[in-house]
N, C-alpha and C positions, 0 to 999 in steps of 0.2 A: 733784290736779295742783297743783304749783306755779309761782308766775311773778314773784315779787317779786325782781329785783336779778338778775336770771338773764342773765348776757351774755355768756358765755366758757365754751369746752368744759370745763373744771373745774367750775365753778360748774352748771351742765347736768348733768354725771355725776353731782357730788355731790347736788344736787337727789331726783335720779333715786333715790338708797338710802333715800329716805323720802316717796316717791309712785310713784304710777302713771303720771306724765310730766309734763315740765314744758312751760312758757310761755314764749315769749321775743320776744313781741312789739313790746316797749317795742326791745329789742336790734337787731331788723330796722329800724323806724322809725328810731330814730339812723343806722344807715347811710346809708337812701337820702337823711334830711335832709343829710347827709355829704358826699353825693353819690355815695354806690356805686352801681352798674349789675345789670343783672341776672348777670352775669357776679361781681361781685364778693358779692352776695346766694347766689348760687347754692355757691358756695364757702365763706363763711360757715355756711351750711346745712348742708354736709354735713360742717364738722367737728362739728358738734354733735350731727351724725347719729352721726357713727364713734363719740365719747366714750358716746353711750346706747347705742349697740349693745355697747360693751366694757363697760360697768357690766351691761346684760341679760343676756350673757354670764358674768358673776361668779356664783358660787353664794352665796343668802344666808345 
């Protein structure tokens, strides 16, 4: 896994082609310090979901 500097669905995908999954926890925490909601979390989330699902879908 990785998780250093990981905050943007790029950064997540590309992660993703030299591990087993990344970490993006520092990335959640800046938001809600931010002031995002669960609505704004929640969306957040699932781009990062889409970009690892299009990278596991990639043949390596």
């Amino acid at each position: 896994m990785l998780g250093f500097g990981i905050s943007t669905p790029d950064q997540a995908r590309e992660a993703r082609r030299h591990a087993d999954g990344v970490v993006v926890g520092a990335a959640v925490v800046r938001r809600v310090l931010d002031g995002a909601g669960p609505d704004d979390l929640r969306a957040f989330l699932a781009t990062l979901r889409q970009a690892l699902d299009q990278e596991c879908d990639r043949p390596r």
